[in-house]
C-alpha positions as CSV (number, residue, x, y, z in Angstrom):
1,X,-3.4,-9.3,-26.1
2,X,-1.1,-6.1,-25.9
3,X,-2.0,-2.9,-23.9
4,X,-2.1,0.2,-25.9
5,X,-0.4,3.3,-23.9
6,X,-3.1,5.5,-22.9
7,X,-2.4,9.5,-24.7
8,X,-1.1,12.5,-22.1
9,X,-4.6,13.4,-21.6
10,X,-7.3,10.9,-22.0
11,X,-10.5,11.7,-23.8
12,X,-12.7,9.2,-21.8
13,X,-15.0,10.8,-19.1
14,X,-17.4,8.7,-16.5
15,X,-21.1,10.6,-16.3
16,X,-21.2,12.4,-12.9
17,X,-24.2,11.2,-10.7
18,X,-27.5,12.3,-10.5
19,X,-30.3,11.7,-7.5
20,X,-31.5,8.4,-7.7
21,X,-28.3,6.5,-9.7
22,X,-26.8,3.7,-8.2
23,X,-23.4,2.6,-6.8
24,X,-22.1,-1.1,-7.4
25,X,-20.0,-2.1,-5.2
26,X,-17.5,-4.5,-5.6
27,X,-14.7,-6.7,-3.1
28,X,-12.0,-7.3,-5.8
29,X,-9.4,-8.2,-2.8
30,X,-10.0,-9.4,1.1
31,X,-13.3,-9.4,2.6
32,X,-14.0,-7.4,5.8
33,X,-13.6,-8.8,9.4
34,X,-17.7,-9.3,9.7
35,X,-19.2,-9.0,5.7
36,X,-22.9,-9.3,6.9
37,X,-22.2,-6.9,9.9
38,X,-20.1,-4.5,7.5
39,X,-22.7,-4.6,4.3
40,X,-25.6,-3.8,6.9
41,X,-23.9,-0.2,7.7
42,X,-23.4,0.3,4.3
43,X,-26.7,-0.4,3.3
44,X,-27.8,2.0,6.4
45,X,-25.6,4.9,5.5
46,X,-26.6,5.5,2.2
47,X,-30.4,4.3,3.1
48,X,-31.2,8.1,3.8
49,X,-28.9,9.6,0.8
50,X,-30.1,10.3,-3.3
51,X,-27.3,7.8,-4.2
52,X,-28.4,4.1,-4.0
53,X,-26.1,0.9,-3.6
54,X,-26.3,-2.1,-5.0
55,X,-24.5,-4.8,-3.3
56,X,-25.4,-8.4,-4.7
57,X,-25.8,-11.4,-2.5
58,X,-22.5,-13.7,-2.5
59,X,-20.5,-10.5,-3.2
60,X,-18.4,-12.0,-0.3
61,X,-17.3,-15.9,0.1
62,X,-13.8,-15.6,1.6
63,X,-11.7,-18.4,0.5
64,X,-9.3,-20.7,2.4
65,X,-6.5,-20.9,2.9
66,X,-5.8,-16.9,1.4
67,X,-8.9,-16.0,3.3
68,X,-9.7,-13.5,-0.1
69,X,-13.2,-11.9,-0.6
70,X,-14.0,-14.7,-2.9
71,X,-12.6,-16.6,-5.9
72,X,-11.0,-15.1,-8.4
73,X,-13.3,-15.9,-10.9
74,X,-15.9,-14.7,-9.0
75,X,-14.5,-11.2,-8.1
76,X,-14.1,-10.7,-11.5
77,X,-17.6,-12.1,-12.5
78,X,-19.2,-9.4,-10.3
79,X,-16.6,-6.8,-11.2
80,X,-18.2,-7.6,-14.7
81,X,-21.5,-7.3,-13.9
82,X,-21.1,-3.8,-12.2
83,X,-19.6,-2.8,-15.9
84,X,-22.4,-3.5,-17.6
85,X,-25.4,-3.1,-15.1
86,X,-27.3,0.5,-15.3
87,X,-24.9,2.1,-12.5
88,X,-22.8,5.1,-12.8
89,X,-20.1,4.0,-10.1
90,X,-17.9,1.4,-9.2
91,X,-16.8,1.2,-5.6
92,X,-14.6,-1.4,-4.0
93,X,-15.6,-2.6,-0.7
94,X,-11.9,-3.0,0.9
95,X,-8.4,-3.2,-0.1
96,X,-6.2,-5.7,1.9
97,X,-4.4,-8.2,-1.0
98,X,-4.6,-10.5,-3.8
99,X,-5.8,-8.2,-6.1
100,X,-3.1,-8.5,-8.8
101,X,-4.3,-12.0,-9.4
102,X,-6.9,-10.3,-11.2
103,X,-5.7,-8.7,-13.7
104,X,-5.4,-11.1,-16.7
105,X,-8.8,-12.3,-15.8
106,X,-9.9,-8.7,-16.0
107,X,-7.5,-8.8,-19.6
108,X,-10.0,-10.8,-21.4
109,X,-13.1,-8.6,-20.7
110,X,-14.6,-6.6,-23.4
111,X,-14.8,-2.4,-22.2
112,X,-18.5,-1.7,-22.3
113,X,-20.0,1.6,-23.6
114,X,-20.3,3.5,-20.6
115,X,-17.3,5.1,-18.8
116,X,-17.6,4.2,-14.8
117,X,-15.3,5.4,-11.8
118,X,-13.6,2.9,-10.0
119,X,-12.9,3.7,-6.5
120,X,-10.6,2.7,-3.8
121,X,-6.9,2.2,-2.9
122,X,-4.6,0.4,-1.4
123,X,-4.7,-3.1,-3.1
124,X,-7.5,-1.9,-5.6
125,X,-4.2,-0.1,-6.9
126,X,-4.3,-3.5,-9.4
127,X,-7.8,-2.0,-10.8
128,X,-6.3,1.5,-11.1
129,X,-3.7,-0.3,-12.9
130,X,-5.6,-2.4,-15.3
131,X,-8.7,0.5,-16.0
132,X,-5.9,3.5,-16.5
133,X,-3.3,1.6,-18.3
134,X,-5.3,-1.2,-20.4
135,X,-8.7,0.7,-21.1
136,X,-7.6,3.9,-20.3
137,X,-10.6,5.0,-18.4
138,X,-10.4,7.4,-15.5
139,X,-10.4,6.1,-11.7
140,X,-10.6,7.5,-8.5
141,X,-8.4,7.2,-5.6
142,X,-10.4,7.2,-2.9
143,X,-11.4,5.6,0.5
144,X,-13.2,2.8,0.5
145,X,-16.8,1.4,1.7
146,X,-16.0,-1.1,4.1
147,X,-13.0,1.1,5.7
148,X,-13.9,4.1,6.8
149,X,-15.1,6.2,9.7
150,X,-18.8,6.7,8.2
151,X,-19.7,2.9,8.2
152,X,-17.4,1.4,10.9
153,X,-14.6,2.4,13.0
154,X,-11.3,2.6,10.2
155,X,-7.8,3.9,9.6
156,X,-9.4,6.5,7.3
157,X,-11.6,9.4,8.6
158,X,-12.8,11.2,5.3
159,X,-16.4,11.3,4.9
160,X,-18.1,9.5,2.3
161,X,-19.5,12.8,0.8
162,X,-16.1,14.1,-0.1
163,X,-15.8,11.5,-2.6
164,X,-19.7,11.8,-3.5
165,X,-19.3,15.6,-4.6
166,X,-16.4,14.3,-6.9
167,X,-18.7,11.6,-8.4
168,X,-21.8,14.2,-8.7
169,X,-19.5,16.9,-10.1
170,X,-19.6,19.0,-7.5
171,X,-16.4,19.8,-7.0
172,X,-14.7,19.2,-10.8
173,X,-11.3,20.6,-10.0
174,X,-9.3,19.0,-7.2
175,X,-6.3,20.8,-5.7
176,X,-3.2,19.5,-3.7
177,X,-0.1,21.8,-1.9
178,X,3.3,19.7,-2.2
179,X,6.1,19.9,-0.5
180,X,9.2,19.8,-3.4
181,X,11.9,17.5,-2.3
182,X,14.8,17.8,-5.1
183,X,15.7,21.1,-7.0
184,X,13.7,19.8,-10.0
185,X,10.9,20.7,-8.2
186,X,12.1,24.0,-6.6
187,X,12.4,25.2,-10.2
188,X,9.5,27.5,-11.0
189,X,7.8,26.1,-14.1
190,X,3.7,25.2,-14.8
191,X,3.5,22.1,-16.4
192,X,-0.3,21.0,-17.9
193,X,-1.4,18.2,-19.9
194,X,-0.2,15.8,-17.6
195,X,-1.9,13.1,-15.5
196,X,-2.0,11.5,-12.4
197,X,-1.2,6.9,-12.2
198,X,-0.1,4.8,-9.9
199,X,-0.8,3.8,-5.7
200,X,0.3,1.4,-3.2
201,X,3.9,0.9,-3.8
202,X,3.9,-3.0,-3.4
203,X,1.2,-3.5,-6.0
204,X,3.2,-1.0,-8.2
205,X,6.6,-2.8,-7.7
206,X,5.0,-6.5,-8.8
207,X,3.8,-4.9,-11.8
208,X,7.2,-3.3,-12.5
209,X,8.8,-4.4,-15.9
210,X,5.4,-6.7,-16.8
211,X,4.5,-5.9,-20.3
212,X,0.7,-6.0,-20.3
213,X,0.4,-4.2,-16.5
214,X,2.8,-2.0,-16.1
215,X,1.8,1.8,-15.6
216,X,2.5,3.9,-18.6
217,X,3.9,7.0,-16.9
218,X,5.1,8.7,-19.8
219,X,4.0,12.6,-19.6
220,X,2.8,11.3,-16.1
221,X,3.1,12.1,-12.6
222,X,3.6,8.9,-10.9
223,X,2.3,8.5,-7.7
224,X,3.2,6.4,-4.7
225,X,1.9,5.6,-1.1
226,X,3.0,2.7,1.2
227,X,1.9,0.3,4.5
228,X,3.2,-2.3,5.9
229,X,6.5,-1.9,5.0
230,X,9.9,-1.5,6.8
231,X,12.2,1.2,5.8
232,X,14.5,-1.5,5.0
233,X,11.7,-3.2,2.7
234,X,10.7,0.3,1.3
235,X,14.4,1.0,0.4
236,X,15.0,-1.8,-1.5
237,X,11.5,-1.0,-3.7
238,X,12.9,2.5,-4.4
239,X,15.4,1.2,-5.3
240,X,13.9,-1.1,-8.0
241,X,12.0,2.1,-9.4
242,X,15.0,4.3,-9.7
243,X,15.9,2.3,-12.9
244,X,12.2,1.5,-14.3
245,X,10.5,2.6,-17.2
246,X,7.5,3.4,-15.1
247,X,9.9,6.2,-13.4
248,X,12.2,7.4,-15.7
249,X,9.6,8.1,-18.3
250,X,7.5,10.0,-15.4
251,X,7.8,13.6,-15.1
252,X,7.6,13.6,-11.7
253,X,7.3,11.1,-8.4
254,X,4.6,12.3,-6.0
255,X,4.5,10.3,-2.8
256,X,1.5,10.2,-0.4
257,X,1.8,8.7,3.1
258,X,4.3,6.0,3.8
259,X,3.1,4.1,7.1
260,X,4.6,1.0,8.6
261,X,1.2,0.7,10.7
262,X,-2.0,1.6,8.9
263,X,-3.6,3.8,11.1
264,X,-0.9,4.5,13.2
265,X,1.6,7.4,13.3
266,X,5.0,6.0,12.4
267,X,7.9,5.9,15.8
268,X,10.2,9.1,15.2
269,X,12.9,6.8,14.4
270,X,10.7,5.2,11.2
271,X,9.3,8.5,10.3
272,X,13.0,9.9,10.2
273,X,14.5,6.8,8.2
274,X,11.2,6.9,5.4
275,X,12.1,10.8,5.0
276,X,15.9,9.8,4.6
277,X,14.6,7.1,2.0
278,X,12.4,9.6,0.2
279,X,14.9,12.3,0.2
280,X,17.9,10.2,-1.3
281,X,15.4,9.1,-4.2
282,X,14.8,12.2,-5.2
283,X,18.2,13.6,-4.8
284,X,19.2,10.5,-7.6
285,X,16.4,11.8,-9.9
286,X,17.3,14.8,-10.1
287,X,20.8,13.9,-12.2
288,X,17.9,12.8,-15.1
289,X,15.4,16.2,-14.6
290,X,12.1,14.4,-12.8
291,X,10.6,16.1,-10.1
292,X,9.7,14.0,-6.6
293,X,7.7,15.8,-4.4
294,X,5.6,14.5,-1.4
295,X,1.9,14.9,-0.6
296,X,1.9,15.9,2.9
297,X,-0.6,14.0,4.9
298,X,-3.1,13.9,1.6
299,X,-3.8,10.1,0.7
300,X,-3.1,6.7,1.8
301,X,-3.2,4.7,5.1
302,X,-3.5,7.4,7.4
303,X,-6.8,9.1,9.1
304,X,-6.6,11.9,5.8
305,X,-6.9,9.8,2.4
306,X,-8.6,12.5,0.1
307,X,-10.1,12.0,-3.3
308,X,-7.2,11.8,-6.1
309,X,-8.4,11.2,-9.4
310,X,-6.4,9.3,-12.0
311,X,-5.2,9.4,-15.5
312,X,-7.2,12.8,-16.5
313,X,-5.8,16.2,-16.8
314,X,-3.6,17.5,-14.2
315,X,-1.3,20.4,-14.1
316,X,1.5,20.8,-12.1
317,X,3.3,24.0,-11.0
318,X,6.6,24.0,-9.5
319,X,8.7,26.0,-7.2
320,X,9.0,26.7,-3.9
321,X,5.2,26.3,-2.8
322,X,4.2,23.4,-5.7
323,X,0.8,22.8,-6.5
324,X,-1.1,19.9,-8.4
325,X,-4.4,20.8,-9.4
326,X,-6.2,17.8,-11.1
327,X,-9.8,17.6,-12.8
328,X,-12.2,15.3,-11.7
329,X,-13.6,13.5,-14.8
């Protein structure tokens, strides 16, 4: 099988939801600390909403010794079923790892006729990855069922109805202030028919150089946020990027948070060190005219992780107070 690039601007749309549809959700990586306890919130939370969830029994079966949400097999089994059931959504329980081990399982499924979000982030990056770049179908970058403040106490604090008035449509256009970090981006300049790939910076850098799974960035705006990495480890995956395809082609690097703790607000001496990191990245791509800017406090591991949609139209305008405005299907 060979992945087709998806084009600048991709012509596939998900239906937005209407009372009564239903949500699938999905645990394509690790399961949560207490599934039954976790799943009842869920269930309760949306018990009283005009959305309905559907999460099937054995969902979660975490293995041993990897201690993932289930099999691999099975993950994909009931990420399969969610594709072709009657649901308008796809949302991913929890991140946490082993997601990439997915992907050519998820390479030998057939796209069904309907268009669906996929939601989540962190290690659901893989599914980003594999639904933007294989099928290229739209995805959401979102928070996630089983981590956040709604249903149990979590690193993120966005409310579940943020992301449920991007799925209903709601609120279609999506807009982000940057901060520009080289003199690419301080150059004034609008910049449409782009789009919006990428996530968790260790999912991104195992897929680096692969030929099937590797974002296509071209025309893009590649984004990246990080956890659980040292500056040290962090520098050396920067590193790696500076002379990839999937950041040279890019027209610009967008970085979300970067948090050594997830939850936690990085020691002064970290935060300092992953700004110096961030800053000597983008002073390098600047000598080859792509733009890195950072997101500040937007998405990833920390308390704020908003909606980011993926790989539909975005445009970017640059200069000294940059702005990325992205549509929501």
């Amino acid at each position: 099988m060979s992945a087709q690039p998806p084009s600048s601007v991709t012509k596939l749309h998900w239906d937005f939801l209407k009372p009564g549809d239903t949500i699938d959700v999905i645990a394509p990586s690790s399961p949560p600390a207490n599934p039954q306890q976790n799943i009842a919130a869920i269930k309760a939370y949306f018990a009283d909403k005009d959305i309905k969830v559907n999460i099937p029994d054995g969902l979660i079966a975490p293995t041993v010794p990897l201690n993932a949400a289930n099999t691999a097999e099975k993950r994909v089994a009931f990420i399969e079923q969610a594709l072709n059931s009657d649901s308008k959504a796809i949302w991913a329980i929890l991140g946490g790892g082993w997601g990439s081990e997915l992907l050519p399982l998820l390479a030998q499924l057939k796209p069904p006729a309907r268009v669906k979000p996929i939601i989540g982030y962190s290690d659901v990056t893989a599914l980003h990855i594999f639904f933007n770049h294989v099928w290229n179908w739209p995805t959401l970058h979102s928070i996630e069922l089983g981590a956040n403040g709604d249903i149990e106490p979590a690193w993120n604090q966005n409310h579940i109805e943020e992301t449920l008035k991007v799925l209903r449509g709601e609120q279609t256009t999506l807009r982000y202030p940057l901060t520009p970090l080289n003199t690419v981006a301080h150059t004034p300049g609008v910049h449409d028919g782009l789009r919006v790939v990428g996530g968790n910076s260790l999912l991104l850098s195992a897929m680096k150089g692969t030929i099937l799974f590797m974002p296509d960035t071209d025309n893009g705006i590649l984004f990246i946020e990080s956890v659980a990495l040292n500056p040290g480890e962090l520098s050396r995956i920067l590193d790696g990027f500076m002379y990839s395809d999937m950041v040279l082609k890019a027209k610009a690097v967008m970085f979300g948070n970067f948090v050594q703790t997830g939850g936690q607000p990085n020691p002064a001496e970290i935060e300092m060190q992953f700004e110096y990191i961030q800053n000597r990245f983008a002073t390098k791509l600047e000598q080859v005219g792509i733009a890195v800017l950072r997101a500040e406090n937007l998405f990833g591991h920390s308390a704020n992780n908003q909606p980011l949609p993926f790989n539909t139209n975005a445009v970017l305008t640059l200069g000294t107070s940059p702005m990325l405005e992205v549509s929501a299907n």
